[in-house]
C-alpha positions in Angstrom: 7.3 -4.7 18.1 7.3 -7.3 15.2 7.9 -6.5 11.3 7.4 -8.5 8.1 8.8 -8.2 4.8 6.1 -7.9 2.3 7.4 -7.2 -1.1 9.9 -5.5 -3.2 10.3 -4.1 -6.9 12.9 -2.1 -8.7 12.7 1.8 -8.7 14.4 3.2 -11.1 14.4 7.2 -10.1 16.1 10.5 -11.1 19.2 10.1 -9.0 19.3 5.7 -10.2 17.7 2.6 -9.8 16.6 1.3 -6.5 15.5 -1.6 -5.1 12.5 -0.7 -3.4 11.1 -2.6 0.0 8.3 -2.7 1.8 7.6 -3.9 5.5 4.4 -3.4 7.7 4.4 -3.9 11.3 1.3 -5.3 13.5 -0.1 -1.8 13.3 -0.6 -2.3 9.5 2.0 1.1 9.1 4.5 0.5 6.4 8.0 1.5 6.2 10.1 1.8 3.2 13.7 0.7 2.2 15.5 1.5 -0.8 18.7 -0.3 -1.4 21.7 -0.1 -4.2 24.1 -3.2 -4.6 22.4 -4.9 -1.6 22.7 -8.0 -0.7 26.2 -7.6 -0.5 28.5 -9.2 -3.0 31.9 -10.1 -1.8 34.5 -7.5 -3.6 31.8 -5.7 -5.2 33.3 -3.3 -7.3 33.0 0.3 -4.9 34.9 3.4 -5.8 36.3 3.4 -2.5 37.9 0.9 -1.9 37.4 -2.1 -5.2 39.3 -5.2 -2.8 37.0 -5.5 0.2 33.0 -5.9 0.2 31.5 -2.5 1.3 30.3 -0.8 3.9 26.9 0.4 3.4 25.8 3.6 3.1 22.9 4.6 5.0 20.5 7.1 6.1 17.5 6.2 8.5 14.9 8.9 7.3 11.2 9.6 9.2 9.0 10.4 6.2 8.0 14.7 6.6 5.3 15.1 4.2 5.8 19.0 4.2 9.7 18.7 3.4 9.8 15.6 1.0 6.8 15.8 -0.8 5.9 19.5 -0.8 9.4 21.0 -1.0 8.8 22.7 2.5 11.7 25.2 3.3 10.8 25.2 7.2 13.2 22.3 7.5 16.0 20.5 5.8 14.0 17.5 5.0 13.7 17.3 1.7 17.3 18.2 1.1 18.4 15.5 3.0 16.2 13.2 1.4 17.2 13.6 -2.2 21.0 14.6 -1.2 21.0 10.7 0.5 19.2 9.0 -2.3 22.0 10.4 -4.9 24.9 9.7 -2.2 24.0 6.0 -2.0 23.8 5.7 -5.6 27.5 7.6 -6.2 28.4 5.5 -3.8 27.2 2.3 -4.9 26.1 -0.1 -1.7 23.9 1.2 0.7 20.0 1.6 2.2 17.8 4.6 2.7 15.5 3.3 5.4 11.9 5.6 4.8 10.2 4.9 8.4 6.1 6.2 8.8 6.7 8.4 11.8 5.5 11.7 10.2 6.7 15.0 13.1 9.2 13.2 15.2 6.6 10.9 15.5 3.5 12.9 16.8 1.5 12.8 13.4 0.8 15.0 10.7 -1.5 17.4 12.3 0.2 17.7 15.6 3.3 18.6 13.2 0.9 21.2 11.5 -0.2 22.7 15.0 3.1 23.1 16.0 3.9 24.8 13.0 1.4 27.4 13.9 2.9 28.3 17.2 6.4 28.4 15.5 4.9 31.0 13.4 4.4 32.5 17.1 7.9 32.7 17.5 8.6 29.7 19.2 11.2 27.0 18.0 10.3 23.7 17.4 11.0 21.7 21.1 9.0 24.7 22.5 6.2 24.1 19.8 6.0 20.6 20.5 6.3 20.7 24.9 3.2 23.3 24.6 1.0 20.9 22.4 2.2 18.7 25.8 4.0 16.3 23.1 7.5 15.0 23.7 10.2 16.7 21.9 10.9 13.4 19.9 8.9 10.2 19.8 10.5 8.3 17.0 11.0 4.8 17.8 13.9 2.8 15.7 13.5 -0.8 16.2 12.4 -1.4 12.8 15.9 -0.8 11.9 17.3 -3.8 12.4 14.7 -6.7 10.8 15.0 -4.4 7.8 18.6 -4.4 7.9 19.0 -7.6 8.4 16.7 -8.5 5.2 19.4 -7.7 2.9 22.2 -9.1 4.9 23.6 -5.3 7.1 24.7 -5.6 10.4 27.5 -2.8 10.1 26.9 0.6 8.4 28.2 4.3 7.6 25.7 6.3 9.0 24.7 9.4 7.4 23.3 11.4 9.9 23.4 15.1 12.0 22.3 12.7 15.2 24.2 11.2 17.5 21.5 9.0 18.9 20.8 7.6 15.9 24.1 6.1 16.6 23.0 5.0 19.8 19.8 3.8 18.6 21.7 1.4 16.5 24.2 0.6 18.1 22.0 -0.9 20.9 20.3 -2.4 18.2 23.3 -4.8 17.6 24.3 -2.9 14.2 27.5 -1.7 14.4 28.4 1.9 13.3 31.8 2.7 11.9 31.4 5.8 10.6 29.0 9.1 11.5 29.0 11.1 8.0 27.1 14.3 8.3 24.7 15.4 6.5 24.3 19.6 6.2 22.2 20.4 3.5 19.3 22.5 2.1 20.1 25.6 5.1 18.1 28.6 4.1 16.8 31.9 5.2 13.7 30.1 6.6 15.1 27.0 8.9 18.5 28.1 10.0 16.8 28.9 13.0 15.5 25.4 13.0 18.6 23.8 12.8 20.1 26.2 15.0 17.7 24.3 17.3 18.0 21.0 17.1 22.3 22.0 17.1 21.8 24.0 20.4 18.9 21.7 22.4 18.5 18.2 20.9 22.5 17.5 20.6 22.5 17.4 17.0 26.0 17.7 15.3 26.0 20.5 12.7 28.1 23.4 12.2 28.1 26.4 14.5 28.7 28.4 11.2 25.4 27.4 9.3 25.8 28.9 6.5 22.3 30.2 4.4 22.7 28.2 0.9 20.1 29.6 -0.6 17.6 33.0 0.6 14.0 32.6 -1.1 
């Protein structure tokens, strides 16, 4: 699966200004990368620590039209979205990687379909094995060429996943650090998260506690 860089501007947002990135792959689907005080600059001023070049922050996010766009409370998508773009900028070195794999990868309207049987009363895995879809076909080998377009071979990964670990790591990017990333729980999608804790190995707290009850 090849990648090319195809241009870049600066974004200046709510949260900051990004750099913003674009890449398409032989499919003609682009991905997005937004980056803050990337390339690296050796001893770039960071907060946490001023004497050594930084580690970057960053959060490998698979675009969810419903949660990012649409404010969706059915998942924590959105949340985590925003809560990474003003992380990165607090921080001050780091990459939000914006891959096109919409629904774990099976596409907007299979997502949509699988919605309806959730509102059935099954969870999502179930949702997505009955529309005969895998539970998760997200593919993370973009990663690395867009990584390594602004210099990143080592990262702190924010991230509930564990396998995004793995993904990277046996991309050849070294992960030093797993820094979670519990946000946006409500009424609607603790059962969600509850989920993806109890059957896809994700890392979140047995006690998820409702932020917010709409």
């Amino acid at each position: 699966m090849s990648y090319q860089f195809i241009t870049r501007a600066d974004l200046p947002t709510q949260y900051g200004d990004f750099d913003i990135h674009v890449f398409e792959n032989e499919q003609g689907q682009e991905h997005v990368m937004l980056t803050v005080g990337l390339p690296l600059v050796e001893h770039q001023d960071i907060k946490n620590n001023p004497e050594l070049p930084p580690i970057p922050l960053v959060r490998i996010h698979s675009e969810c039209l419903t949660g990012d766009a649409f404010a969706s409370l059915k998942c924590d998508c959105g949340p985590q979205l925003q809560t990474t773009m003003q992380r990165i900028q607090e921080y001050g070195c780091g990459a939000l990687l914006y891959l096109r794999q919409e629904g774990r990868g099976i596409g907007l309207t299979n997502k949509i379909r699988a919605y309806a049987l959730q509102d059935q009363g099954h969870d999502t895995l179930e949702a997505n094995l009955l529309l005969g879809l895998p539970a998760d076909a997200r593919v993370y080998d973009m990663c690395r060429p867009m990584l390594a377009h602004v210099g990143v071979n080592k990262v702190r990964l924010l991230t509930n996943n564990p396998a995004k670990v793995d993904y990277l790591t046996n991309l050849g990017i070294e992960v030093v650090d797993r820094v979670p990333l519990v946000v946006g729980v409500n009424a609607l999608n603790s059962a969600y998260l509850s989920t993806k804790r109890d059957k896809m190995g994700h890392i979140i707290d047995s006690d998820l506690t409702v932020d917010f009850k709409p």
